[in-house]
N, C-alpha and C positions, 0 to 999 in steps of 0.2 A: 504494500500500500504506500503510495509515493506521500511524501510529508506538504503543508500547505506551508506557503509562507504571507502570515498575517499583514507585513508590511503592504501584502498585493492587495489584500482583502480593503483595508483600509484607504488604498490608495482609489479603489476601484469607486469607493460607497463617496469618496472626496469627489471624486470625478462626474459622479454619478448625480452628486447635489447639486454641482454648478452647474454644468449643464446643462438642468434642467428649470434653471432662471432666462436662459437663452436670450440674457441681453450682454453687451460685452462688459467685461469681467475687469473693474477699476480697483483701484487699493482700498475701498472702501468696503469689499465684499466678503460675509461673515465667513467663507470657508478659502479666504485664500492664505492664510497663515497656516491652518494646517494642512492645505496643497504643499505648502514650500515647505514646511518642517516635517513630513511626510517623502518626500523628495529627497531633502536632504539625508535621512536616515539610511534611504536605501543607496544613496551614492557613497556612503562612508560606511557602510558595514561591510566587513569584512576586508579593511585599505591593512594592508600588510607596513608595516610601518619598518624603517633602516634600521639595522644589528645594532648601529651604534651609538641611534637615536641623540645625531648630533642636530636634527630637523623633523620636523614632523609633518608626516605626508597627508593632505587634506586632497577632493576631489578636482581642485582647481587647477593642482599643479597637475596634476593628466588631461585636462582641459585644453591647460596653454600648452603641450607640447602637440596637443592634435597634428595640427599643419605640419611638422618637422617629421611626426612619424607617421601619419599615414600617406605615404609618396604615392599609391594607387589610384587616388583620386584628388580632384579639385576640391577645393573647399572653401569657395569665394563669400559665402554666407558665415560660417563657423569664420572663418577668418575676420570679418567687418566687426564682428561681434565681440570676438578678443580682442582684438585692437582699441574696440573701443572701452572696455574693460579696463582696458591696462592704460588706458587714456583719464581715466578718469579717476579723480586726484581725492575724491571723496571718502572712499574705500582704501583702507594701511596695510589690511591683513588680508590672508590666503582665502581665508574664511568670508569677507565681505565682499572681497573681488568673486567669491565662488556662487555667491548670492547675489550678486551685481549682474552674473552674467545668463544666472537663472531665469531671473523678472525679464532680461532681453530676449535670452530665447524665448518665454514664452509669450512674449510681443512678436517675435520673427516668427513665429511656429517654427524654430528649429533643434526642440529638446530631441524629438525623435528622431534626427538626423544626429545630434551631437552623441546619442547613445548607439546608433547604428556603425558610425563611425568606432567609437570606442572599442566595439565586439568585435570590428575587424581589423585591430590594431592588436596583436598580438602582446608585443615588448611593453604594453600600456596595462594592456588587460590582465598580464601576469602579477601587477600591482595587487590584486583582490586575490584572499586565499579561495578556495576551489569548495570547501566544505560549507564555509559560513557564508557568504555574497552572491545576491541575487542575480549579479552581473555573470558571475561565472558559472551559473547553475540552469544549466538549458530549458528545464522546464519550468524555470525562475524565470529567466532572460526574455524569451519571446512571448509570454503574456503583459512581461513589465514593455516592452517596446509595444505593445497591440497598444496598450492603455496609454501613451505618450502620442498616439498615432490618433486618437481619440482627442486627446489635449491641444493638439496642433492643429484641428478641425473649427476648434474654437478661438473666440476673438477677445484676445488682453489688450485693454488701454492702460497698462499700466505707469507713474508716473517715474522715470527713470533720473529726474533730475533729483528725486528726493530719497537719496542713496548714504546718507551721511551716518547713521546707524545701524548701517548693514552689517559693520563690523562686530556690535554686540547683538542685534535683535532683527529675527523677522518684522515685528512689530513696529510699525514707524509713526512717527508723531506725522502733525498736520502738516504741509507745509505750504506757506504762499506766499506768492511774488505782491512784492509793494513795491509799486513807484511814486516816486517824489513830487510833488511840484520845484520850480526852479528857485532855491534858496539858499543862504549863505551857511547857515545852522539846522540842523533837523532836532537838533536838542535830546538827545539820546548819551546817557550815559554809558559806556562799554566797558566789559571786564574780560580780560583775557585770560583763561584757566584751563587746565585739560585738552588743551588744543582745538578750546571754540571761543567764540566768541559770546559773550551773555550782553544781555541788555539787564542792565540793572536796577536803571531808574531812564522816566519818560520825564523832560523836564516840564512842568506847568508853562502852558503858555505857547510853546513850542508847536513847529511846524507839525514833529512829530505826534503830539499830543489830538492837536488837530483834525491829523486824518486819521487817529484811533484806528491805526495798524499794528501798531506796535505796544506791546508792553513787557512792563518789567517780568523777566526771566525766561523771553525767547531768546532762541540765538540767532544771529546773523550768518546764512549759510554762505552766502555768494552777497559780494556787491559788484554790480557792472560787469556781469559774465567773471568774475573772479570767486572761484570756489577758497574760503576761509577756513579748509578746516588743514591744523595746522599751520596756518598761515604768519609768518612773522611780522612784528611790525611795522615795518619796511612795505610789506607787498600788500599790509592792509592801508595804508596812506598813499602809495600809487595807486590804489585800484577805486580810492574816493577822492583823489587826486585833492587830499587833504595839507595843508601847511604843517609845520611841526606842533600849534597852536592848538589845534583839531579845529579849524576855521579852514573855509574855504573863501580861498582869494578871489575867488567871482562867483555866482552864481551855477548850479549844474542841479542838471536830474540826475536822481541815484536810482537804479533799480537794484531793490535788493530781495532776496532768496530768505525768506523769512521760516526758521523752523518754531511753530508752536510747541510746547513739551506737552500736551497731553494728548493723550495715542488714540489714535481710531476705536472707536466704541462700535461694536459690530450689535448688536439684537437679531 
């Protein structure tokens, strides 16, 4: 009697919920966190990790070596997709680039291509031990690819710019873009700590105040197409083209990339 494996069960009944809302599928919807933490379990179970565990192997890093090892075919989609992965300055860890490049695929419909690839890259595949991983387990492998062939069918508007805690959490706070009118002060107090930016006080009176976009203890993700996180304070005064003062010597619109701290509430 051949054994089940639950992670498919699970994945199947995930699949099976959304689906059957059949309108497209935004960060706002109650079963896409356990889509992705669901996903995620099954790409990492069974990852054989180095003897001498000077690095530790996540599913990202067989990700990014696709194009280099599998020479059989093109891979002009899985390529656009890493690239832009590795482009994107929001994401530090293995772990949030791995999940940066998840929420794309399943905006490109290319998980079942990414996993297709995987199966027939041998030197890659070897990575997962044979007993315990669904990848390596034939009568694992092509039900979990049926079911990704299924997910690809479907339509994610997912929002890729708001990627700045992928590194610790599926679960992502609000985020929205505020633009400015054209002024000298937006009256925003900043704190720089943990390698974001806080807003810690909105000053009375201020532009910022004003347009009640902003309050005390969101962070500032981007200003003017400039992602902040880690950002020194050099590259956050070019990117609001700020004097040493925190005055701006003439007038400018700011757009900036505003993260709320309180996380999508699904019902």
């Amino acid at each position: 009697m051949s054994r089940k494996e639950p992670l498919l069960g699970a994945l199947k009944a995930c699949i099976l919920n959304i689906q059957a809302d059949k309108d497209p599928i935004t960060d706002g919807h109650p079963q896409l966190t356990s889509l992705c933490d669901i996903l995620e379990i099954i790409l990492r179970k069974g990852i054989r990790q180095p003897v001498l565990g000077l690095w530790r192997r996540d599913y990202w890093h067989w990700m990014e070596q696709l194009p280099q090892q599998d020479t059989c075919s093109r891979l002009p989609q899985l390529s656009m997709a890493l690239e832009k992965t590795l482009a994107c300055k929001r994401t530090l860890t293995a772990q949030g680039r791995g999940r940066y490049y998840i929420r794309q695929a399943m905006n490109r419909k290319i998980m079942a291509v990414t996993i297709h690839h995987l199966l027939h890259t041998p030197r890659l595949l070897e990575w997962y031990d044979r007993e315990s991983s669904v990848l390596t387990n034939e009568c694992f492998a092509e039900p979990f690819l049926s079911l990704l062939l299924v997910l690809s069918q479907m339509k994610f508007t997912l929002d890729l710019e708001n990627s700045s805690f992928l590194d610790e959490s599926w679960l992502l706070p609000v985020c929205e873009m505020y633009n400015t009118v054209p002024c000298r002060e937006l009256g925003m107090v900043l704190w720089y700590t943990g390698g974001r930016i806080f807003v810690t006080e909105v000053i009375a009176g201020s532009q910022a105040e004003a347009d009640e976009c902003v309050q005390a203890g969101d962070i500032i993700d981007e200003i003017n197409g400039v992602a902040l996180r880690n950002a020194k304070g050099g590259e956050v005064r070019a990117s609001c083209s700020l004097s040493k003062n925190g005055i701006c010597p003439t007038q400018h619109v700011f757009v900036f990339i505003v993260v709320l701290l309180v996380p999508l509430i699904w019902g």
